[in-house]
C-alpha positions as CSV (number, residue, x, y, z in Angstrom):
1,X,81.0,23.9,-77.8
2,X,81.7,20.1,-77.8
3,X,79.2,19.6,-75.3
4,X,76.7,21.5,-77.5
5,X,77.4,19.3,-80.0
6,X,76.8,15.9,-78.4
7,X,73.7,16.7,-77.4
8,X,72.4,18.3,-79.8
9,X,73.3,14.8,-81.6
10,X,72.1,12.4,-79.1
11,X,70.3,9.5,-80.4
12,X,67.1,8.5,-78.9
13,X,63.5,6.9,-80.0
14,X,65.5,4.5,-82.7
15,X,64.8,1.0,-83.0
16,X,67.0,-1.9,-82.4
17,X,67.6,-4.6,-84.8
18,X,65.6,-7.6,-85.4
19,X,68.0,-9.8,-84.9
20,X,69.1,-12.6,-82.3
21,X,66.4,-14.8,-81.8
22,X,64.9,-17.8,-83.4
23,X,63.0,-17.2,-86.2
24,X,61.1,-20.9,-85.9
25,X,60.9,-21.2,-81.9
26,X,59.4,-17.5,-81.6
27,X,56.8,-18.2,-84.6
28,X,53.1,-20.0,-83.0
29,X,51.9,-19.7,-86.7
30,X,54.8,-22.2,-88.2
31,X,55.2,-24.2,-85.0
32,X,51.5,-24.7,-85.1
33,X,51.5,-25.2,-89.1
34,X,54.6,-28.0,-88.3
35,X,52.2,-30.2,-85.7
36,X,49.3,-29.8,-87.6
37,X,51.0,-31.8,-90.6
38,X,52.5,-34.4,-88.3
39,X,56.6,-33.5,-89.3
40,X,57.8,-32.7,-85.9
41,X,61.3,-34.4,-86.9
42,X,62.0,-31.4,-88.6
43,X,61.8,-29.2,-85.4
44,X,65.9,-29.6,-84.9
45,X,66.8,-28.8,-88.3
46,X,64.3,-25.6,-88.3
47,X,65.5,-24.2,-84.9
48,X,69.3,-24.5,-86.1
49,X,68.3,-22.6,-89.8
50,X,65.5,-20.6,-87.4
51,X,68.5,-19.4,-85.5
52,X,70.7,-19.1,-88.4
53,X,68.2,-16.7,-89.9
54,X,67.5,-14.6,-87.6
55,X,71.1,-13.9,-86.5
56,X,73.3,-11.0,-87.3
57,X,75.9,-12.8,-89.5
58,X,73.1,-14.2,-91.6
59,X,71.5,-10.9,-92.2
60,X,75.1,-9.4,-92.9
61,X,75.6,-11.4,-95.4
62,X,72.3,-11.5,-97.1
63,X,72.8,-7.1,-97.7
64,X,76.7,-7.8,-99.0
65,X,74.7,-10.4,-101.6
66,X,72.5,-8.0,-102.9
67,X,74.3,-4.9,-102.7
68,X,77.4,-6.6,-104.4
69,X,75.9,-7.7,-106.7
70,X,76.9,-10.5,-109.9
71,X,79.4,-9.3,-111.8
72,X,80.4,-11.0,-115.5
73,X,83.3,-11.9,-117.3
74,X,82.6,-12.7,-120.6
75,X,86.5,-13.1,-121.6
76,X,89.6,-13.8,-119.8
77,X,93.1,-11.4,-120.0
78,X,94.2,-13.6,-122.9
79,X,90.7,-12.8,-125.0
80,X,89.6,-16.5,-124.5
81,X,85.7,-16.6,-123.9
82,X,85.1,-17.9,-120.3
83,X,81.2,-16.8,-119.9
84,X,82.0,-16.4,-116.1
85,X,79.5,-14.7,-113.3
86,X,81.4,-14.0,-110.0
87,X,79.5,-13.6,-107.1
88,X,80.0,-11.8,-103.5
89,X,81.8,-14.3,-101.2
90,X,78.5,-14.0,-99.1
91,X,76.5,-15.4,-102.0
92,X,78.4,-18.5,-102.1
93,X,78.4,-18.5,-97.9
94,X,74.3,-18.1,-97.7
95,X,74.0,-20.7,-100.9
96,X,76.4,-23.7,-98.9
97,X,74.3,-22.6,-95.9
98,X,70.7,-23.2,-97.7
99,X,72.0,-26.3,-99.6
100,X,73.4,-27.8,-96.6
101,X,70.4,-27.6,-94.9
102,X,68.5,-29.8,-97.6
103,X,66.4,-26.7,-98.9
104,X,66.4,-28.5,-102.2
105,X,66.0,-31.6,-101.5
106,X,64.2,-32.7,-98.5
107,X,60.7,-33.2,-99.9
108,X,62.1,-36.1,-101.9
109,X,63.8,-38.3,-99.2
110,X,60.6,-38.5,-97.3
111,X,58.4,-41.2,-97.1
112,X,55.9,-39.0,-95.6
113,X,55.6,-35.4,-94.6
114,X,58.5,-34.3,-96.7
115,X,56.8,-31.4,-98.4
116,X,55.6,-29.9,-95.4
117,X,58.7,-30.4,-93.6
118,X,61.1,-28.8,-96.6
119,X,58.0,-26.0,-96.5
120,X,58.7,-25.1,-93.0
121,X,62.8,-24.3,-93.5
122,X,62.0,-22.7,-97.0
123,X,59.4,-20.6,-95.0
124,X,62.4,-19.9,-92.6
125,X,64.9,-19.1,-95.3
126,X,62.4,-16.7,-97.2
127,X,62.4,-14.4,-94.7
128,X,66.1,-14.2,-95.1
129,X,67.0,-13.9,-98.7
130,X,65.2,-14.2,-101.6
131,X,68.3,-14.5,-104.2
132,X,69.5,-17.3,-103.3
133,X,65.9,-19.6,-103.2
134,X,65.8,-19.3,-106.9
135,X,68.5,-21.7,-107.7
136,X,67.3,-24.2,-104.6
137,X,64.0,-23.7,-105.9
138,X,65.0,-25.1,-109.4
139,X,67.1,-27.7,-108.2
140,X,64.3,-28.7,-106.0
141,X,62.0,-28.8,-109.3
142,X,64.2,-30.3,-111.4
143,X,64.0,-34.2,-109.7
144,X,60.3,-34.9,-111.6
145,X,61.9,-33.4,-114.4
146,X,64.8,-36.2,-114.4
147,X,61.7,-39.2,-114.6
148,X,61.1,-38.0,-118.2
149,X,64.6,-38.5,-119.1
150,X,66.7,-41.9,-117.6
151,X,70.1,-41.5,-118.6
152,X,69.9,-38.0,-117.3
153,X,68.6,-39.7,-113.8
154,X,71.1,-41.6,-113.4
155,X,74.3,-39.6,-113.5
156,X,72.4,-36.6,-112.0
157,X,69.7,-37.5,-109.3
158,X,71.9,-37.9,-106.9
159,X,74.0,-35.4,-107.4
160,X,70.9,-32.9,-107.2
161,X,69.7,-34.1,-103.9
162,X,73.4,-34.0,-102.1
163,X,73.1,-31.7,-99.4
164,X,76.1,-30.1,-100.2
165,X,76.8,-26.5,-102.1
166,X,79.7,-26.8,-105.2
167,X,80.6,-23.8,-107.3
168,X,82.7,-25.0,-109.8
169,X,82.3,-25.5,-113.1
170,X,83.3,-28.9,-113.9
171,X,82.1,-32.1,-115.7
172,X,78.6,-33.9,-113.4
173,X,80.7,-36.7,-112.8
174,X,83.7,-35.1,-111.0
175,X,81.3,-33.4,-108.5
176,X,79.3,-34.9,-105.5
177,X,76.9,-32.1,-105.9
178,X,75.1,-29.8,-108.5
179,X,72.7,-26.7,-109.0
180,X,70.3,-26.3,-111.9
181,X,68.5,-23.6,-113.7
182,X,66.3,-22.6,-116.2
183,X,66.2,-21.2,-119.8
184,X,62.9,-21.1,-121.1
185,X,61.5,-17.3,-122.5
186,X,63.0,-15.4,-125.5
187,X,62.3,-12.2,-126.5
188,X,60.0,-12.7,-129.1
189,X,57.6,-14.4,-126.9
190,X,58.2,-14.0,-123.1
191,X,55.0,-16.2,-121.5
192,X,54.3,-17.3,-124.8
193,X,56.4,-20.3,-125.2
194,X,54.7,-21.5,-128.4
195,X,56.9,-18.7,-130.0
196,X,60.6,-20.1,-129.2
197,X,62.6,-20.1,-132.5
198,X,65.4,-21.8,-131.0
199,X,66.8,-25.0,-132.7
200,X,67.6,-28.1,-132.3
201,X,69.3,-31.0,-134.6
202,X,70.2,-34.3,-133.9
203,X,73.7,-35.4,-134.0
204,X,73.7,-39.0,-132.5
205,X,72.6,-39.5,-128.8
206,X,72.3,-36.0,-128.1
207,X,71.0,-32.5,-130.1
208,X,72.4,-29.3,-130.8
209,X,71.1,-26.2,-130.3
210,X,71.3,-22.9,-131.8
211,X,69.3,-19.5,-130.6
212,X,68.6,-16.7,-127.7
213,X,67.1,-17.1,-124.5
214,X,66.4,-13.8,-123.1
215,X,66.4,-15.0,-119.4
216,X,68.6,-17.4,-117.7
217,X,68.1,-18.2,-114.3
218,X,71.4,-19.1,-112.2
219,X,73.7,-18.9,-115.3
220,X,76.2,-20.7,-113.5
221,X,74.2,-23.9,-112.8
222,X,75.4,-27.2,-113.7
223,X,72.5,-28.1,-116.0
224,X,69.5,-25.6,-117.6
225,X,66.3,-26.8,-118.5
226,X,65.5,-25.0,-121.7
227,X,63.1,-25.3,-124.8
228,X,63.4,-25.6,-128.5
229,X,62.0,-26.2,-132.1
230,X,62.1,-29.1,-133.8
231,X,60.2,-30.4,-136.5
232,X,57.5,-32.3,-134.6
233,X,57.4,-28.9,-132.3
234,X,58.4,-27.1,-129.3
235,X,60.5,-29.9,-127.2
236,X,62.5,-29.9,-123.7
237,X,66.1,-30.5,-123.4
238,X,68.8,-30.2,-120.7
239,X,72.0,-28.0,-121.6
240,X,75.1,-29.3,-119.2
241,X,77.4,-26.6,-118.6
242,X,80.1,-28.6,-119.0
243,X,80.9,-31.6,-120.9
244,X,82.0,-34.7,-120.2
245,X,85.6,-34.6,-121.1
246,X,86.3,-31.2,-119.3
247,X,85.2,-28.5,-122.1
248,X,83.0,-26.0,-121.7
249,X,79.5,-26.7,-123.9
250,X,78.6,-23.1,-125.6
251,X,77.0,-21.7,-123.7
252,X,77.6,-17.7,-124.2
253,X,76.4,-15.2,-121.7
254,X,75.8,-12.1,-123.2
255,X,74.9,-9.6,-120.6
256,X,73.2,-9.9,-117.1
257,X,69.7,-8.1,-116.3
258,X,69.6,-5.2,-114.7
259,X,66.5,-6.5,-112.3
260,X,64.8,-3.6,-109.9
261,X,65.0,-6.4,-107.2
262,X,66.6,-10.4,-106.6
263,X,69.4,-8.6,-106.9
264,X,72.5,-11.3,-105.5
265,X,70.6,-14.2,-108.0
266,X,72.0,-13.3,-111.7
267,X,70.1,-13.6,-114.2
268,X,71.4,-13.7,-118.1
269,X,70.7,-13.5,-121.8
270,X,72.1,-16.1,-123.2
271,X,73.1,-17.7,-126.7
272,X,73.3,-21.5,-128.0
273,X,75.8,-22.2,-130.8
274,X,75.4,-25.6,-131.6
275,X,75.2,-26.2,-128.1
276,X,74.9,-30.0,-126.7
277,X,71.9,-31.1,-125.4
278,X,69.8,-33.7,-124.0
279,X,66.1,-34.6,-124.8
280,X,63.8,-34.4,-121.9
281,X,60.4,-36.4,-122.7
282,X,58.5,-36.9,-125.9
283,X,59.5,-35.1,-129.2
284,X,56.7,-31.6,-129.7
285,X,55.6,-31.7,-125.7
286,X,58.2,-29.9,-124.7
287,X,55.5,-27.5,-123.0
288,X,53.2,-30.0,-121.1
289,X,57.2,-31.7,-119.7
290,X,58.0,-28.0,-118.8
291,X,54.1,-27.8,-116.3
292,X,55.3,-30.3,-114.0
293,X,58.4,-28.6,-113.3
294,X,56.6,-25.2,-113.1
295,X,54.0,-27.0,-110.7
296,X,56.5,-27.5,-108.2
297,X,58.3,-23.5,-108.5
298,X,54.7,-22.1,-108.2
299,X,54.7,-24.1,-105.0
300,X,57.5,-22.8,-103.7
301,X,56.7,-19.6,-104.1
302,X,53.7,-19.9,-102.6
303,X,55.5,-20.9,-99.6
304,X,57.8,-17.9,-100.4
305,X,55.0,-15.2,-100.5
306,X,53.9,-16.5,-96.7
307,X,57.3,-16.4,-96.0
308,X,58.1,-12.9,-96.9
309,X,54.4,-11.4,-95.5
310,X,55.4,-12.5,-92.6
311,X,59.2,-11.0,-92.6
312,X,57.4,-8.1,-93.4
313,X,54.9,-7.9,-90.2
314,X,57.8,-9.4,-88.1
315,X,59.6,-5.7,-88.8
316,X,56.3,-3.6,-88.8
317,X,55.5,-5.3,-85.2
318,X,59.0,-4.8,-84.0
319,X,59.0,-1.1,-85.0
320,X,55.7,-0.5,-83.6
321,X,56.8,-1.8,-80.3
322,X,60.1,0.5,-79.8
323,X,59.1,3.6,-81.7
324,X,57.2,6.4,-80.0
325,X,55.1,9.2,-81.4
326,X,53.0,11.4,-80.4
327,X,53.5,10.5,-76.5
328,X,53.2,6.9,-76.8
329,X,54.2,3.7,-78.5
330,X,53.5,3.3,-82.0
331,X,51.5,0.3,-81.5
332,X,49.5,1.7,-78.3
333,X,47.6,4.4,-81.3
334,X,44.3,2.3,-82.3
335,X,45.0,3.3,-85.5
336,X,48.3,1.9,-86.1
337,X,46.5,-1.2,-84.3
338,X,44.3,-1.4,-87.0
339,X,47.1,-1.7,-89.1
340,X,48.7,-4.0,-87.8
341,X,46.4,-6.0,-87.1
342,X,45.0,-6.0,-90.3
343,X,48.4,-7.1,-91.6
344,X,48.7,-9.6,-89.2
345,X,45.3,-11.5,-90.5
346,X,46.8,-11.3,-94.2
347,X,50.2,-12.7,-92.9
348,X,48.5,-15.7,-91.1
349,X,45.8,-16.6,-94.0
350,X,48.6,-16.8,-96.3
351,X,50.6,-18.9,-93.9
352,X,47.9,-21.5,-93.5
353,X,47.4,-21.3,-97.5
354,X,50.7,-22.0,-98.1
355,X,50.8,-25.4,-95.1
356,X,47.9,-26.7,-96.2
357,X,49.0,-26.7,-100.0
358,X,52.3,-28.7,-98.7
359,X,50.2,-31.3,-96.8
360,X,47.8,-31.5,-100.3
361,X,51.5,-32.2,-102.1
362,X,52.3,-35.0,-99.2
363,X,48.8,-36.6,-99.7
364,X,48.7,-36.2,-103.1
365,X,50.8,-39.7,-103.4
366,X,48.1,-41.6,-102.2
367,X,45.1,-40.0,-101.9
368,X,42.7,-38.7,-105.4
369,X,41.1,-36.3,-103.8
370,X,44.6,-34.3,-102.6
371,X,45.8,-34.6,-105.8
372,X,42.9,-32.9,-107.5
373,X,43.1,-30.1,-104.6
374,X,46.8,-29.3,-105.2
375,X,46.7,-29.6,-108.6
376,X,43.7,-26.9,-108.6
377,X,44.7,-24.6,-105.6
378,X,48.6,-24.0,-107.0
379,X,47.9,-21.9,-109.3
380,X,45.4,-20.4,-106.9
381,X,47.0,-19.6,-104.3
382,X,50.6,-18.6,-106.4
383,X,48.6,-16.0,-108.2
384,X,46.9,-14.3,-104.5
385,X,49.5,-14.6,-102.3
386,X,51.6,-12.8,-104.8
387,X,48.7,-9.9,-105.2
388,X,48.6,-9.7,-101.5
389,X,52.6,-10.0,-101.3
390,X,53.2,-6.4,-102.9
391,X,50.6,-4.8,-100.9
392,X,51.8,-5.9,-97.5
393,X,55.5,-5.3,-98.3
394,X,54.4,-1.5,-99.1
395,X,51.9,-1.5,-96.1
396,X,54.3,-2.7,-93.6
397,X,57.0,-0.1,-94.9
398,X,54.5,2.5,-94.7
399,X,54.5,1.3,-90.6
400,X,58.4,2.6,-90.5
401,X,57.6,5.9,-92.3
402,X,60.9,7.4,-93.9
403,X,62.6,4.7,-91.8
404,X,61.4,1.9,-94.0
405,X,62.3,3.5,-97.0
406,X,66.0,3.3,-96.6
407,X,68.2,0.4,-98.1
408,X,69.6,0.2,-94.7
409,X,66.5,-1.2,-93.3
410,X,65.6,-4.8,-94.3
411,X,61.7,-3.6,-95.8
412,X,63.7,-2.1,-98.5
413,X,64.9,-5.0,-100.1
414,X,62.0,-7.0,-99.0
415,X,59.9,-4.3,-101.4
416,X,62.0,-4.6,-104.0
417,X,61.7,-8.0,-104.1
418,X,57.5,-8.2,-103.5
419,X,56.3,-8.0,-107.1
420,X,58.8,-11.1,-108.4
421,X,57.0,-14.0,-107.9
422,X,54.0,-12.7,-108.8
423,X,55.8,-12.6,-112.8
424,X,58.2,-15.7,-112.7
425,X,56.4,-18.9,-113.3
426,X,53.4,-17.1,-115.0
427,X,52.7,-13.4,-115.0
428,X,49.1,-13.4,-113.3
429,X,46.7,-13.2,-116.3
430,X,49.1,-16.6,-117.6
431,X,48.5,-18.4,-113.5
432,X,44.7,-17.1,-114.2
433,X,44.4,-19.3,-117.7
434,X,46.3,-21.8,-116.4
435,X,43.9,-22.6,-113.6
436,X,40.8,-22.1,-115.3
437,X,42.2,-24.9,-117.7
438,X,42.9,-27.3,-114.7
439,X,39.4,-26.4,-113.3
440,X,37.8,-27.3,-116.9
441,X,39.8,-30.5,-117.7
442,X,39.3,-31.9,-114.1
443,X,35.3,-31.0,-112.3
444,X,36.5,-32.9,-109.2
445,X,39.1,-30.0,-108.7
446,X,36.4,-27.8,-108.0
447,X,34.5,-30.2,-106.1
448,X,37.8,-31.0,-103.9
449,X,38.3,-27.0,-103.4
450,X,34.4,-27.1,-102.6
451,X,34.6,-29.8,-100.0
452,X,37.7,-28.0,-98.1
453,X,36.0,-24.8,-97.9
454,X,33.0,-26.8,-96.6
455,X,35.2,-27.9,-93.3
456,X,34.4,-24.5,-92.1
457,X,30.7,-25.3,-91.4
458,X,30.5,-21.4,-92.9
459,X,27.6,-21.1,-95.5
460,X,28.6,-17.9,-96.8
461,X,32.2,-19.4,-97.3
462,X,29.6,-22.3,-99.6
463,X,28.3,-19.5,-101.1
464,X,30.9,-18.3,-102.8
465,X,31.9,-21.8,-104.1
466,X,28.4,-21.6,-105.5
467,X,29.2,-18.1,-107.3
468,X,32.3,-19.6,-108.7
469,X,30.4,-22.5,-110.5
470,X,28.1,-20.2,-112.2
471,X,31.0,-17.7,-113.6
472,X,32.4,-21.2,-114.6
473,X,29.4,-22.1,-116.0
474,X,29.8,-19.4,-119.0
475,X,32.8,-20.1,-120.7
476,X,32.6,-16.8,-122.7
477,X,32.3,-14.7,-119.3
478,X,35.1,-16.8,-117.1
479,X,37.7,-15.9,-119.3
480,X,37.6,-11.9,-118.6
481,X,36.2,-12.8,-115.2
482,X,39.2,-15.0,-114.5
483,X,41.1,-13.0,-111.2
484,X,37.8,-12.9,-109.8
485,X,37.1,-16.5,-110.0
486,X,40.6,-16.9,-108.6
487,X,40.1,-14.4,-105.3
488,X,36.9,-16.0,-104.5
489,X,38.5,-19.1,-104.2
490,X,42.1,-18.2,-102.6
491,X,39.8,-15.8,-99.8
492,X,37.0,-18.8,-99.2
493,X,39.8,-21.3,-98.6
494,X,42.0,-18.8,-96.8
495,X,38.8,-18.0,-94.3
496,X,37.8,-21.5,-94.0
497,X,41.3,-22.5,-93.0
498,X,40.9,-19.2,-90.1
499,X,38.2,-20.6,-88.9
500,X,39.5,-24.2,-88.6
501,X,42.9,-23.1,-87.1
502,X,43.0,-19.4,-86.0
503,X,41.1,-19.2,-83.2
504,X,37.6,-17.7,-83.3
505,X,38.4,-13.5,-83.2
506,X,41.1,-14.2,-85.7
507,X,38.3,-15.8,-88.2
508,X,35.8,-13.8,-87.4
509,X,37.9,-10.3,-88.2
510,X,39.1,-12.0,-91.3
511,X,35.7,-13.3,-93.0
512,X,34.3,-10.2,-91.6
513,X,36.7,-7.8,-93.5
514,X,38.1,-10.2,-96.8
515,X,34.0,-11.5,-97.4
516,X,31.8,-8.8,-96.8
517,X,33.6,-5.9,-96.5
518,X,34.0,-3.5,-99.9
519,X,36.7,-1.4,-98.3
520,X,40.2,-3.0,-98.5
521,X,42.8,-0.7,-97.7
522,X,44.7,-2.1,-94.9
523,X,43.3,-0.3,-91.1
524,X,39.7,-0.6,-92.1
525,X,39.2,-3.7,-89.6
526,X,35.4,-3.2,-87.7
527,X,36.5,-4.2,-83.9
528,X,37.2,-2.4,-80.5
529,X,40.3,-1.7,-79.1
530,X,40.8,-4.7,-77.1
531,X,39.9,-6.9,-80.5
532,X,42.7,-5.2,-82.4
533,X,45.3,-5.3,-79.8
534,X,44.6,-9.0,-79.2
535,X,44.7,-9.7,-82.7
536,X,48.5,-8.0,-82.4
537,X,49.9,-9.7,-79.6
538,X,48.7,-13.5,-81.2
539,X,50.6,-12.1,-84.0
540,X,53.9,-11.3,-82.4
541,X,57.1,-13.5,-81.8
542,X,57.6,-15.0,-78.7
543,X,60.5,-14.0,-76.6
């Protein structure tokens, strides 16, 4: 009977982990992204976090995050308010490891390359946890915030870019390092930021606010970025959590969001109460302060959407490897081939996006014509990589079957997570205004997105350039034509980069299938068996 037993319950044909390797040695497309920008110094601090992310312990801790997840205290045993989120202990342990690393804070203590440097370990830490890169990704954000405010800059720039993790709530000046977030929407107007009703006097130096912000990112950050009305208009201010002489500023937490994914980042409604505050910039542009600090998050999660399409093929490869079906490995059928393959050409488009939009950000300091291209293809590229984003995550859990639909697996939370980006910074129809503004006020943008697609010595990639101007060319019509305008462009750079970089089956399945096309489920790519499976072993990690 016991013998039965065990084998009838003998487990074979499961997968091993992904786990155990380095995530930036095994990876040609990063490696390759990291020589083309010239920032090979950062290849010893990306194979330490490379390793770090790809290893057991890391992974550990990243489920215990997000299936522990924040919990508040609003008051303490004695009925005191305290406002207080605890976190998992491996919260705290994955946010000392990301701030450590200079996640935050690396792009600004370049001279040169720093963006693209920083890009490659937030590339690296994406495919690890998502929770966590919210607050780095706002303290990151927050140093052009600090040139609009100099008193501000000088007590906490430094303090932001110490590459060091501290929890406590305490006073800026008794720590050596800080975190910062965000408290913009209310619920009155969400996207809409013209609608905040929330307050602010004058009382001195500094203002006092009183209203409702109905999300809070990182409500236990040292400092929040936040909006409010005054009489000249909607203004920016920064909220410390603490004051200077120890106290606690109000700053009352009134429940934490239930979110379908992010789940270890909490994220609050708050309330001001004649809360101090600091202004940021010029009286009624609290809005146009707010975009440059929003121009830097949309580029991280551009990075952040690469990132996590290719966590998501890294799994759907792996699985397909060490699964069989049907007689044979899942990746020897030519349709899952197809697949995968098909997956693999979104994953490596959107990593080249995302590299060449941190080398724009680099050159942007010196060079006109980078500026105008990152300024233009942020927005862009935020707005498709996050369209593309949800639909890999689904596709590549699809590739696991049942398998990938369990929170045990790491596709799970990866899913959950998909759709995020695509709604913080600017929902898609607010990213789709937003650029078609940038492409009015500026005509060299488009000529600078024209010119880069031009590399490709492709005249139907110049084609569509040419499409785009006339759609432009009717105000009336670009409005409701908006996400077109905004694919053309994302897909024409995306396949000129391909052809410049991927090498010439790569470009040609890509412009093939994204350009001409019309069917655009994943598995629909036109090539031979010995086409799909190269495509799938250039995707793969190396061993």
């Amino acid at each position: 009977m016991t013998a039965a037993l065990l084998q009838t319950h003998e487990v074979r044909n499961q997968v091993p982990a992904l786990e155990g390797y380095d995530a930036y040695g095994a990876d040609p497309w990063l490696r390759a992204a990291v020589r083309r920008a010239g920032v090979e110094w950062i290849d010893s601090a990306a194979q330490a976090l490379g390793t770090y992310v790809a290893s057991a312990e890391a992974q550990h801790h990243a489920t215990l995050a997000n299936r522990y997840t924040p919990e508040l205290h609003a008051f303490d045993r004695t009925g005191m308010r305290v406002d207080r989120v605890e976190y998992h202990p491996s919260y705290h342990v994955l946010m000392n490891r990301a701030f450590s690393a200079g996640l935050h804070s690396l792009a600004w203590k370049r001279d040169a390359g720093g963006f693209s440097g920083r890009a490659a370990l937030f590339y690296l830490w994406n495919q690890l946890e998502q929770g966590t890169s919210c607050p780095v990704t706002m303290t990151f954000a927050s140093v052009p915030m600090l040139e609009h405010a100099p008193d501000l800059l000088r007590d906490w720039r430094g303090r932001i870019l110490a590459d060091a993790y501290d929890p406590r709530p305490a006073p800026v000046l008794q720590k050596a390092a800080v975190t910062i977030g965000m408290a913009m929407t209310e619920k009155q107007g969400g996207s809409d930021l013209r609608a905040v009703q929330t307050v602010a006097v004058r009382e001195g130096g500094l203002y006092r606010l009183t209203g409702h912000k109905w999300f809070c990112s990182a409500p236990m950050s040292d400092g929040f970025f936040t909006l409010a009305r005054m009489k000249e208009g909607v203004s920016c201010f920064f909220v410390p959590r603490s004051l200077p002489d120890g106290a606690r500023n109000p700053f009352l937490i009134q429940r934490l969001k239930d979110k379908v994914g992010n789940r270890s980042n909490a994220s609050a409604e708050i309330e001001y109460r004649d809360t101090a505050a600091y202004a940021v910039g010029e009286p009624g542009r609290g809005i146009a302060t707010l975009i440059n600090m929003a121009h830097h998050t949309r580029f991280d999660i551009v990075v952040a959407a690469a990132a996590m399409m290719r966590a998501a093929l890294n799994q759907a490869l792996h699985h397909a490897a060490h699964r069989e079906a049907f007689g044979k490995r899942l990746v020897d059928h030519p349709l899952m081939a197809n697949v995968l393959a098909d997956l693999a050409l979104e994953a490596e488009a959107a990593t080249l996006l995302a590299f060449r939009l941190a080398a724009a950000f680099d050159g942007a300091r010196k060079d006109a014509a980078e500026r105008e291209l990152q300024r233009a293809l942020t927005p862009i590229a935020k707005y498709w990589l996050c369209k593309r984003m949800t639909a890999v995550a689904a596709e590549a859990m699809e590739c696991l079957g049942g398998n990938g639909y369990v929170e045990e697996g790491a596709l799970a939370r990866l899913f959950r997570e998909a759709p995020l980006n695509g709604i913080w910074e600017g929902s898609a129809n607010v990213i789709c205004l937003d650029a078609l503004r940038a492409l009015a006020k500026s005509p060299e943008a488009l000529d600078a997105l024209a010119r880069e697609v031009a590399l490709a010595k492709d005249t139907r990639l110049d084609q569509r350039l040419v499409e785009v101007r006339q759609l432009l060319a009717s105000p009336a019509n670009a409005e409701s034509g908006a996400r077109r305008i905004l694919e053309t462009i994302a897909v024409a750079t995306q396949a000129s980069l391909m052809r410049r970089y991927g090498d010439a089956g790569a470009a040609d399945a890509f412009v093939s299938s994204r350009l001409e096309d019309s069917l655009r489920a994943f598995g629909g790519l036109s090539l031979d068996a010995a086409g799909l499976q190269a495509l799938v072993e250039r995707a793969k990690l190396a061993a």
